[in-house]
N, C-alpha and C positions, 0 to 999 in steps of 0.2 A: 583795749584802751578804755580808758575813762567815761563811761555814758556817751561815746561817741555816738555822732548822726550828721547823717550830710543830705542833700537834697540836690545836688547837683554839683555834674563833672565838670574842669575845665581844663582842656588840653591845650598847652602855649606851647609852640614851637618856633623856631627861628633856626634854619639851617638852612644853607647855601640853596642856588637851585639848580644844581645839576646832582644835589646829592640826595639821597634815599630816604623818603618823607617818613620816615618813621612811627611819629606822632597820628598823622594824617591815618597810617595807614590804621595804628591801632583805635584810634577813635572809632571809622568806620565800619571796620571788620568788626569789632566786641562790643567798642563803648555805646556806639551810637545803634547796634543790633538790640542789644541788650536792654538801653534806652523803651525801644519802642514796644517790648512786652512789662515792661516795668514803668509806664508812664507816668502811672501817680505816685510814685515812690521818687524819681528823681529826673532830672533835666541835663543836660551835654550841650559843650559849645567846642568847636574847634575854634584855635586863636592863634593864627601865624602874625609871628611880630617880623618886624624887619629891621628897626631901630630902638635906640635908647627913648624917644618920643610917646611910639605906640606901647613900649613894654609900660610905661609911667603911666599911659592914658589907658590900659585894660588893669592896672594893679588898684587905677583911681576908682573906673566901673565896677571893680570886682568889689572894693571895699564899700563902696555906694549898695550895693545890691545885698553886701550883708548886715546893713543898717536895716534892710526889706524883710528879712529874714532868710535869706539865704545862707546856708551851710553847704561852702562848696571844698572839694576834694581838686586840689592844683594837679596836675601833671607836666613836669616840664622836660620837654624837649630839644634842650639845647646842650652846644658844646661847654664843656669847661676848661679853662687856661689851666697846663700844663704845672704853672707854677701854683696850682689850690687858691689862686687868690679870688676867682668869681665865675660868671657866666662868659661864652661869647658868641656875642648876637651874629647873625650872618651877613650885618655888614662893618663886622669886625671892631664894634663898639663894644666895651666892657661891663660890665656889673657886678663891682666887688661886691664880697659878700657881707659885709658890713652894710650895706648899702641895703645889699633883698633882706639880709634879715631886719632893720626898718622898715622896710615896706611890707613885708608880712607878718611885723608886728602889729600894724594899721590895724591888717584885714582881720589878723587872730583876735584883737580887743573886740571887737564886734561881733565874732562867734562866742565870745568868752572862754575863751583856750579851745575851742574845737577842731583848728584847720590840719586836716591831714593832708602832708605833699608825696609824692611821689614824684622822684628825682632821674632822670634818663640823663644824667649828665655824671660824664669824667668829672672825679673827684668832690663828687658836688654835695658831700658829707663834710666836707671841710667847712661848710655852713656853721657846723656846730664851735667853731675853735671862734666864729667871731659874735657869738650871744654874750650879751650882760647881764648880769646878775640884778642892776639898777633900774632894767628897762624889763616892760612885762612880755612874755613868750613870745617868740614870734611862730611855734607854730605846734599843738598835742602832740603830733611823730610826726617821723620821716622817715621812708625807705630810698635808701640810697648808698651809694658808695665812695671811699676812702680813694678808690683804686680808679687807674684807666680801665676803660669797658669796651667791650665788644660791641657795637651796633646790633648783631644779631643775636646777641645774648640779652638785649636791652627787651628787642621788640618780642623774641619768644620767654621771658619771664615773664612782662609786664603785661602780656595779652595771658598768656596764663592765668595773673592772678587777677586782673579784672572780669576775666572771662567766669572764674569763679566766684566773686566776691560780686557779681552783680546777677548771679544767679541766685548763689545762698545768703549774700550779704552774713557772711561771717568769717571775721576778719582774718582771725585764729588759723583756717585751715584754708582761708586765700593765700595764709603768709606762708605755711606748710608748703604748699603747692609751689610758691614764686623759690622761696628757698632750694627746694628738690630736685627743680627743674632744670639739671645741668648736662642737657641734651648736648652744649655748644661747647662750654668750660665749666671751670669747679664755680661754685659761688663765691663772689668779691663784694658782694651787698651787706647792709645793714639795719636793723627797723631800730630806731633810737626814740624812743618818749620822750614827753616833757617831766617826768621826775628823774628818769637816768642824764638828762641834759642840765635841769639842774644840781643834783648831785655832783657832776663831775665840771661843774663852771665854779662850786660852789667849794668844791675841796680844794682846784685849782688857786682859786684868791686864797682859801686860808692858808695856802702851802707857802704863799706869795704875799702876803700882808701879815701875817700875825705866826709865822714862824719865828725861833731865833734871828736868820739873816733877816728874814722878812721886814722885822721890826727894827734891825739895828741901821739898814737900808732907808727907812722912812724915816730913823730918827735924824738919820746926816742928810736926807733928803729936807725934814723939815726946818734945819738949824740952816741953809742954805737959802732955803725958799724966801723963810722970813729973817732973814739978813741979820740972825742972833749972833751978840758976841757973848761967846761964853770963858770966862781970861782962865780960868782953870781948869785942871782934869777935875778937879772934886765938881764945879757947877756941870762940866758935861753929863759925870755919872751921876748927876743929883736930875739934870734933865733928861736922860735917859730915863731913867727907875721911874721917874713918874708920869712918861708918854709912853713902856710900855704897860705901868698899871692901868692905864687910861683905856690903852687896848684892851687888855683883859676882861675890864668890866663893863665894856661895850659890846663883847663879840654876842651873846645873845640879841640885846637891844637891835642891833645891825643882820643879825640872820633873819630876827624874825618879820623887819623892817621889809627886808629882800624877799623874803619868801613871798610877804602880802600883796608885794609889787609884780613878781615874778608869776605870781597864779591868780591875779586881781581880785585876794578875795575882798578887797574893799568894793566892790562895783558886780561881782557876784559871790557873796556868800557861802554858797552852796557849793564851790571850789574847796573851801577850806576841810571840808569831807572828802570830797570828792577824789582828790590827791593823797596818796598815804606820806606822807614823808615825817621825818623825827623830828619832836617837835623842840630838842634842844640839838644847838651848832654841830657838839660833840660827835652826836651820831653819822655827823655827814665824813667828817676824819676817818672812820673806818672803813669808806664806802670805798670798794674795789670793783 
């Protein structure tokens, strides 16, 4: 990743209680072992939630602490609804993902793109399907998965790859390791960055804004919106032809708008290197 650096774990769980501490157990056993010969390198908190209250009142501390300078690495330990729409807490409260990804927006502006998560949750890559292009990252990567997950596939990957990444702290052959390790089942994970997250938020809207339909969709969207009477086919295709020239000569103006927003380099600079991405729209259309 990108000049990554963290200085401290945070393990969040919320799961029933008669069900298998999972978080707890990996914190203990690796994170918090690992902690105490690595002490000036970085710090661990274990953090069971129980509602939607304490999850807002430790994402509030978390983002307070990295106003302090805090660079902390999330782990989260909880269920996801079936249906990819968010989290669910153990007292069966929700947290669309629309929702965490504002709130891990918060914390990300204050690392300035640095926050890495680690995801123990069903489906909890679905995350990515609700980033905006308008709004700055809500997080550098994530590993996590698409898929339903095994619990014990969770806690022997993830103790795997911390158990290495907090001994060599390299990141590369932590992810080596977590990938490989399919003692349980085949691998159903994914590590997704903030330029592969961009790239594909970013081909999605062109594919959806400023394609053919895209654009003939906005133009009967905007002759609607704003209550245009247009008495002719000639005044339709006369406003047509020049709301979609309009697009055309905007779509750089607008990527590069997004981009700046997207990787804050108004408010850190040093992003604008730091990220490789093309620095015209075009390049993102090829992106597979």
């Amino acid at each position: 990743m990108r000049n990554f650096k963290f200085n401290k774990i945070y393990v969040i769980e919320s799961l029933k209680e008669d069900e298998h501490k999972t978080g707890k157990e990996l914190y203990e056993d690796i994170i918090r072992r690992r902690q105490m010969s690595n002490s000036d390198r970085f710090i661990s908190e274990y953090k069971p939630i129980n509602n939607k209250i304490e999850y807002k009142a430790l994402l509030s501390e978390i983002e307070k602490e990295c106003s302090n300078g805090i660079l902390p690495i999330l782990h989260f330990e909880i269920h996801g609804f079936s249906d990819k729409s968010g989290l669910a807490l153990n007292n069966n409260e929700s947290i669309n993902y629309l929702e965490l990804a504002e709130d891990l927006s918060r914390i990300n502006i204050k690392t300035g793109n640095n926050l890495f998560l680690t995801l123990a949750v069903c489906h909890g890559a679905y995350l990515l399907e609700t980033i905006k292009i308008d709004k700055p990252a809500p997080y550098l990567s994530f590993l996590g998965s698409f898929e339903k997950i095994n619990n014990d596939d969770i806690l022997y990957r993830y103790s795997e790859f911390y158990n290495e990444f907090l001994m060599n702290f390299n990141l590369y052959s932590s992810l080596k390791i977590f990938f490989d390790a399919n003692l349980i089942e085949e691998n159903k994970f994914s590590f997704i960055d903030t330029e592969e997250t961009f790239k594909t938020v970013y081909k999605n809207y062109l594919l959806e804004n400023t394609s053919k339909q895209g654009i003939q969709k906005r133009i009967e969207d905007s002759i609607t919106e704003n209550n245009l009477t247009l008495n002719s086919r000639q005044q339709k295709r006369k406003f047509g032809r020049d709301f979609e020239k309009q697009v055309n000569q905007t779509k750089q103006k607008y990527y590069t708008e997004h981009k700046d927003i997207f990787f804050m380099t108004k408010e850190f600079p040093h992003n604008e290197e730091r990220f490789k991405l093309p620095k015209n729209y075009s390049g993102i259309i090829n992106y597979s």
